[in-house]
NULOMI-783908 format. One line per field, with one value per residue (C-alpha): residue number from 1; residue in three letters; z negated, x negated, y. Coordinates in nm, 2 decimals, padded with zeros to 4 digits. Example, Ala and Ser with C-alpha at 12.3 -4.5 7.8 and 13.67 -1.06 7.14 Angstrom:
BEGIN
pos 1:2
code ALA:SER
c3 -00.78:-00.71
c1 -01.23:-01.37
c2 -00.45:-00.11
//
This chain:
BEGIN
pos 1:2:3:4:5:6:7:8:9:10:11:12:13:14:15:16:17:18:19:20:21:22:23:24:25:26:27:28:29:30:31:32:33:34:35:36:37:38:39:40:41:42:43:44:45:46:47:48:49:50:51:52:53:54:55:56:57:58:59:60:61:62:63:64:65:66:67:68:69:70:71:72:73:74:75:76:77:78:79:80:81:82:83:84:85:86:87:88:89:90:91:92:93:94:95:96:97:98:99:100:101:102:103:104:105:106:107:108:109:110:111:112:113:114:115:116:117:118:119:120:121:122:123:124:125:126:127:128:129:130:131:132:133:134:135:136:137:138:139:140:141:142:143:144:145:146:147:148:149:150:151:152:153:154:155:156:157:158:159:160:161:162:163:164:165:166:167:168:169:170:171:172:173:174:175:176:177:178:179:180:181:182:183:184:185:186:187:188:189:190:191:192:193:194:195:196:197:198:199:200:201:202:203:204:205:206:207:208:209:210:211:212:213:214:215:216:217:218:219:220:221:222:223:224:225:226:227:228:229:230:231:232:233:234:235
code UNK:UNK:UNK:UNK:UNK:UNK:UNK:UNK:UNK:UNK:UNK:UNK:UNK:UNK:UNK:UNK:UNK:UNK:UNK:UNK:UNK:UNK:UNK:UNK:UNK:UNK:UNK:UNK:UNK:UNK:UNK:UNK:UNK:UNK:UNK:UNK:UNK:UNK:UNK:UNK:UNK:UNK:UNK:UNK:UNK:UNK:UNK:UNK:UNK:UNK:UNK:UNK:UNK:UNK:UNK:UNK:UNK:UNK:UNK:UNK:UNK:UNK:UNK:UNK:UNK:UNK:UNK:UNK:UNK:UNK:UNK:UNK:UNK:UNK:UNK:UNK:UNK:UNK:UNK:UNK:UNK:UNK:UNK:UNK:UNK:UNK:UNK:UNK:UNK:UNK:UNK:UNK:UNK:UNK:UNK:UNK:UNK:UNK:UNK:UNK:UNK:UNK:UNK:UNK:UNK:UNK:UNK:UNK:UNK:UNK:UNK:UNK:UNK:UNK:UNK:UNK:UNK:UNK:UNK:UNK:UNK:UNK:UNK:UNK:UNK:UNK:UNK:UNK:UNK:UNK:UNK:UNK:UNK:UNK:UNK:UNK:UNK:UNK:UNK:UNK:UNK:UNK:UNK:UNK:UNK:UNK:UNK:UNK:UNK:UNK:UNK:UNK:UNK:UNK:UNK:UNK:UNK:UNK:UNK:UNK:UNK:UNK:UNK:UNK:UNK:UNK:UNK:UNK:UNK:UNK:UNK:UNK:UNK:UNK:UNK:UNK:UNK:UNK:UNK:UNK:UNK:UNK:UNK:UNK:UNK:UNK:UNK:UNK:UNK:UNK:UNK:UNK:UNK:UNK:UNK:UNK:UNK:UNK:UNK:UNK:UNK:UNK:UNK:UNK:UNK:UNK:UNK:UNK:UNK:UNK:UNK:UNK:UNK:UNK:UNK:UNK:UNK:UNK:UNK:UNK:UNK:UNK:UNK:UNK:UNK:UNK:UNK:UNK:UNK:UNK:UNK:UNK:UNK:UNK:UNK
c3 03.85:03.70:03.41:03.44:03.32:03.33:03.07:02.70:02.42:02.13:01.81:01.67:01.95:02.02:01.71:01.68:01.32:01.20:01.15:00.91:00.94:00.75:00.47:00.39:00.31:00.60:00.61:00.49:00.23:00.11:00.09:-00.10:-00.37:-00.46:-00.51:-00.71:-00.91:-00.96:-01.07:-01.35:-01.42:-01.45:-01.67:-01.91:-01.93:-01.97:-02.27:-02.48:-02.41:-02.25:-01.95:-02.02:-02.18:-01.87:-01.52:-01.22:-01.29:-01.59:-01.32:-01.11:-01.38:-01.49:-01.14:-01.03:-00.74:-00.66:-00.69:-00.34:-00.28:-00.51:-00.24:00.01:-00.25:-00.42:-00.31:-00.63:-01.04:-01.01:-00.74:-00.94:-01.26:-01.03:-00.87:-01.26:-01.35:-01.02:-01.09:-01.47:-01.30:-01.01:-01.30:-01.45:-01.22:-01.08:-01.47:-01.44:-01.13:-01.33:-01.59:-01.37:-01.18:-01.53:-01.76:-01.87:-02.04:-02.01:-02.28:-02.24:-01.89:-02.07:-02.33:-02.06:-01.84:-02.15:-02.24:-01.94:-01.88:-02.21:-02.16:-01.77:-01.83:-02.13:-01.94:-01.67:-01.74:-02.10:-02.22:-02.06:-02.30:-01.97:-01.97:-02.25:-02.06:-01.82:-01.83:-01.68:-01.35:-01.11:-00.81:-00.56:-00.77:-01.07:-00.86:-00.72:-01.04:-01.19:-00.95:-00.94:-01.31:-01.28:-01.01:-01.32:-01.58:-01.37:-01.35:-01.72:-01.78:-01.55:-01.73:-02.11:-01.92:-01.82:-02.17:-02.29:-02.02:-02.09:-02.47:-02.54:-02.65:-02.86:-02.76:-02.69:-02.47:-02.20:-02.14:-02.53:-02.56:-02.27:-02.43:-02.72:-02.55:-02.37:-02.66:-02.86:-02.59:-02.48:-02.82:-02.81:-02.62:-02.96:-03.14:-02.98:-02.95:-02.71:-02.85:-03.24:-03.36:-03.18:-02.87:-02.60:-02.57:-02.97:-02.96:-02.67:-02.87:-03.19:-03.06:-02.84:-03.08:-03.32:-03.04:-02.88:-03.21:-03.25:-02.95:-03.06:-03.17:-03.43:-03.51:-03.66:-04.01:-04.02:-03.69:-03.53:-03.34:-03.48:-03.61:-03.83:-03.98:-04.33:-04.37:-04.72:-04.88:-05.05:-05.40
c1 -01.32:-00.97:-00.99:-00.85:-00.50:-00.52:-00.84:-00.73:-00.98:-01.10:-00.86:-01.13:-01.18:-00.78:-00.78:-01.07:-01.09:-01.13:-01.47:-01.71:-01.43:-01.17:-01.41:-01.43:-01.09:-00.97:-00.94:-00.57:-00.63:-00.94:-00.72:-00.46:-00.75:-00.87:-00.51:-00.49:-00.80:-00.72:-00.36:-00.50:-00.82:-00.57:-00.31:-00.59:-00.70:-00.32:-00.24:-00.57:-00.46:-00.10:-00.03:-00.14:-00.46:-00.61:-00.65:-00.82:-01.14:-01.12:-01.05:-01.26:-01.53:-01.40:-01.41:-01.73:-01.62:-01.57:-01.24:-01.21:-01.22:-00.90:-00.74:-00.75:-00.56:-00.33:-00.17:-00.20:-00.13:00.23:00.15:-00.09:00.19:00.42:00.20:00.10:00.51:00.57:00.30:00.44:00.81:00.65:00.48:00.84:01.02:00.76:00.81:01.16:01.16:00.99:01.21:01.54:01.32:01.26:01.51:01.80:02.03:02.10:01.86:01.59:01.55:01.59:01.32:01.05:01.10:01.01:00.73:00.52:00.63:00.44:00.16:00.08:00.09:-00.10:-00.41:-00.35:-00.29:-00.34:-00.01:00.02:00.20:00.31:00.61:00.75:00.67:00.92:00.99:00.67:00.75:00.87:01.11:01.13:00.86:01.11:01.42:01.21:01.11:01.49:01.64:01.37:01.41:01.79:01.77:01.57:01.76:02.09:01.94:01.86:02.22:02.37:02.16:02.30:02.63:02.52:02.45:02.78:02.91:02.71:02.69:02.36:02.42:02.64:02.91:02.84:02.81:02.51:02.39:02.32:02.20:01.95:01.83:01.76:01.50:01.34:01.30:01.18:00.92:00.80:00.74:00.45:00.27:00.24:00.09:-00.09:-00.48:-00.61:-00.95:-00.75:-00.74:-00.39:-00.42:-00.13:00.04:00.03:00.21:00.45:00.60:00.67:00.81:01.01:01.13:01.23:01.41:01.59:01.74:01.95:02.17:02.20:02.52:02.32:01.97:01.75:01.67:01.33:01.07:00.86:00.61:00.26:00.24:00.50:00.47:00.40:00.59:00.75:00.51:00.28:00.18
c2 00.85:00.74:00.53:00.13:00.12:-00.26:-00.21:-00.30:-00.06:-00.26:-00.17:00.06:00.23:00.35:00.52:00.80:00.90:01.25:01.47:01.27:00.97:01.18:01.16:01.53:01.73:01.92:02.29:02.26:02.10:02.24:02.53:02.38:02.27:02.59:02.78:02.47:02.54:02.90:02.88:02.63:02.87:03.14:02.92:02.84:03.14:03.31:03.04:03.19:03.56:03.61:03.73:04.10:04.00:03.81:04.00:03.87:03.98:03.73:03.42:03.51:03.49:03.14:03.02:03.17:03.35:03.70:03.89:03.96:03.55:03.54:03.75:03.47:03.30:03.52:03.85:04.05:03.93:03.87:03.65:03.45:03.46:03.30:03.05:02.92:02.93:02.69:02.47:02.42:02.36:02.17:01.90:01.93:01.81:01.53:01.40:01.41:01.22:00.97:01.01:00.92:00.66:00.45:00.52:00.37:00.56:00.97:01.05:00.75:00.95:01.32:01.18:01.00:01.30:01.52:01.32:01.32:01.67:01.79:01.58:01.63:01.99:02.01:01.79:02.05:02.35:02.36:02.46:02.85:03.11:03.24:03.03:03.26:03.56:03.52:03.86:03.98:03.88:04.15:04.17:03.87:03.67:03.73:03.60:03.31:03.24:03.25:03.04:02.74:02.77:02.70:02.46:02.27:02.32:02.20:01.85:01.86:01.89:01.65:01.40:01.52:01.47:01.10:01.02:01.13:00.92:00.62:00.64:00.77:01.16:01.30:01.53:01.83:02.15:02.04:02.38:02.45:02.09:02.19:02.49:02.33:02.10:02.31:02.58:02.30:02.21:02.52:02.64:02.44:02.67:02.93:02.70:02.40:02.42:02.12:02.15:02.01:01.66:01.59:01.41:01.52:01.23:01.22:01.57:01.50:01.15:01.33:01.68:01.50:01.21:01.45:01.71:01.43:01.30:01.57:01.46:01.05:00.93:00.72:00.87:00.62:00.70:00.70:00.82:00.63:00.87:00.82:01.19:01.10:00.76:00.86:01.13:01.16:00.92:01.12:01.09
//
């Protein structure tokens, strides 16, 4: 028996939700949450000991899994290296998005793309030592990793070029200008311990306050970060 065409379905009805009313994750995306979880278990772990120092087993461990569930995930180490690399450039350039979205000036968005950059990726992956180790990273992964790097680091200088245009940075040669911040930034990673008194965002606003100053026309003469504010007044 043919259904009425002239019949009109309630609204609820012309819509059928998903299984359990979309409630639970699908399988996609379920899938997507635990690469998630073990690039971050892996970039934890690779911040404490290197990349040498940590091996599957070690995430697996941390995780609570076997190694052989990792393999569903990851093809091999290098695999997970460059997974934890493109999650660190992935939160990069989400920040710098942000960064464009609300700043100003060439460096108000270099310096709020900076600052959310440090923070969102010391809350998540607690600041990896892996980014230094660039060199670990063989073949295509190593290619992959160069290229996305540069694609980065591109933007980063077109904005140093917009603040020489609008005002707001000095003169000077973008690309050293870039490398600068970034070395700056990424030096953190030696010597930052999240479980210390310093709060992320109390990090991010005084390394980047003090990296960006270099490139104003007119540095202020005093900073205004919260890690700083009584500097020099000591007995």
């Amino acid at each position: 028996m043919f259904a009425d065409p002239t019949v009109t379905l309630e609204p609820e009805l012309r819509e059928r939700p998903g299984m359990w009313a979309d409630a639970i994750p699908g399988r996609d995306e379920q899938q997507a949450l635990k690469r998630k979880a073990i690039v971050r278990a892996a970039a934890r772990l690779m911040s404490r000991r290197g990349s040498h120092g940590a091996t599957l087993d070690d995430v697996a461990d941390r995780l609570g899994v076997s190694k052989a569930a990792l393999y569903r995930y990851v093809s091999n180490k290098n695999d997970l290296i460059l997974a934890c690399h493109e999650e660190a450039l992935a939160i990069a350039e989400r920040c710098l998005d942000h960064g464009e979205e609300k700043g100003a000036t060439g460096l108000e968005k270099i310096r709020l793309g900076l600052r959310s950059y440090l923070v969102e990726m010391i809350r998540e992956l607690g600041v990896p030592a892996l980014i230094l180790e660039e060199n670990v990273l063989q073949g295509d992964a190593a290619e992959r990793n160069y290229a996305n790097r540069d694609t980065y680091e591109q933007r980063m200088r077109r904005l140093v070029a917009e603040g020489q245009r609008d005002g707001s940075i000095v003169q000077s040669e973008p690309k050293i200008a870039v490398f600068m911040l970034l070395g700056s930034i990424h030096w953190l990673a030696k010597w930052y311990c999240p479980d210390g008194d310093w709060q992320p965002e109390q990090v991010a606003d005084a390394i980047v306050e003090l990296a960006t100053r270099a490139l104003e026309p007119s540095p202020a003469e005093r900073l205004s970060a919260e890690l700083h504010a009584g500097a020099g007044t000591g007995p």
